[in-house]
C-alpha positions in Angstrom: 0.0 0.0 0.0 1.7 3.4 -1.1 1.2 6.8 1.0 0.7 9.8 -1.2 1.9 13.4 0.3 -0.4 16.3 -0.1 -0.8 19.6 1.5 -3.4 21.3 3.1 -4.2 24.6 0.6 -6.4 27.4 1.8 -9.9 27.1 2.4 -9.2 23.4 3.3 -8.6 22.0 0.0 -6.1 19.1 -0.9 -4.9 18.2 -3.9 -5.5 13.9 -4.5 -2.6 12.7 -6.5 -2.8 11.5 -10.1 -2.0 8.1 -9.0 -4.3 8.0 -6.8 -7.1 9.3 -8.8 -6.6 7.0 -11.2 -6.3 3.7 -9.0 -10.0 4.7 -7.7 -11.1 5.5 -11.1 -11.9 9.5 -10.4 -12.4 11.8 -13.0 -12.9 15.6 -12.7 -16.3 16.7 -11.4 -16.4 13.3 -9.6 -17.9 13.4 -6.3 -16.0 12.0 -3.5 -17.4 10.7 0.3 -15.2 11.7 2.8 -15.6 10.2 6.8 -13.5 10.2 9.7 -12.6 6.6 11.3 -10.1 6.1 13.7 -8.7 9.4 13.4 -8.2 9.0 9.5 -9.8 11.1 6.7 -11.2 7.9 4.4 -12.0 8.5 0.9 -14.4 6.7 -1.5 -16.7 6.8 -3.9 -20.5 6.9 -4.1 -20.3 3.0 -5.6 -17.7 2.1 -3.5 -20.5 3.2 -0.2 -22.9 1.2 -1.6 -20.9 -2.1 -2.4 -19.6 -1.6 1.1 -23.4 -1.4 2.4 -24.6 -4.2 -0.3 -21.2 -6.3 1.6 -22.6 -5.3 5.5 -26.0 -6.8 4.5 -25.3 -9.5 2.9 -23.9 -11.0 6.1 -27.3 -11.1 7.5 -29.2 -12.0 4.8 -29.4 -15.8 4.2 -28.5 -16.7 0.6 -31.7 -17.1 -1.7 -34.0 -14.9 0.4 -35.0 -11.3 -0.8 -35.7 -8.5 1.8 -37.7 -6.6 -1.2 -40.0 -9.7 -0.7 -40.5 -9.9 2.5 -41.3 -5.8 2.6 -43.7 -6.3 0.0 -45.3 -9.3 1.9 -45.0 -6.5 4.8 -46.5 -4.3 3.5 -49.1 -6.1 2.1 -50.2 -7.2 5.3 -50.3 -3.6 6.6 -52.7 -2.7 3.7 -54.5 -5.7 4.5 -55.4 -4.8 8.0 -56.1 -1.3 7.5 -58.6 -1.8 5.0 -60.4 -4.6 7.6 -60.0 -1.7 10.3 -61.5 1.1 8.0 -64.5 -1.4 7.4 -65.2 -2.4 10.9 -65.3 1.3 11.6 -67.7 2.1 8.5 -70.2 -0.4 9.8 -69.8 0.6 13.3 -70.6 4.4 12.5 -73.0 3.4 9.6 -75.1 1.0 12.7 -74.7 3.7 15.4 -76.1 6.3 12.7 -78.8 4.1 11.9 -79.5 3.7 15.6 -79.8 7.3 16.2 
């Protein structure tokens, strides 16, 4: 692993070296993720964050089962329940109304 030297220029801006830029495939314009861990400035890209996310995930996912499913299924439920709530309350109001 290589260490590239930089300095701090006015208004906080450094300079990433060539080499550098290249190895993580940055172009001008690009934007870059910057976070603090351990004391170190880390720097990545918006693909790199997500692979890294997809990665932290996958640990706790087991193989073959899809967590968009089993939202959907979720979800689904949900709906499922509200509508049977918003019914029992139509017929309640519609008897009490009645009753009246």
């Amino acid at each position: 692993m290589k260490t590239y030297r930089t300095k701090l220029a006015p208004g906080g801006r450094i300079v990433v070296p060539a080499a550098l830029r290249k190895a993580m495939g940055l172009e001008v314009g690009d934007e870059i993720l910057m976070r603090l861990e351990g004391g170190e400035a880390r720097l990545y890209t918006r693909e790199q964050a997500i692979r890294r996310a997809q990665e932290l995930v996958r640990r706790y996912v087991p193989e073959g089962e899809s967590l968009v499913d089993e939202l959907l299924e979720d979800r689904r439920r949900e709906v499922e329940q509200e509508e049977a709530e918003a019914a029992e309350s139509a017929a309640w109001q519609a008897k009490h109304k009645a009753a009246q």
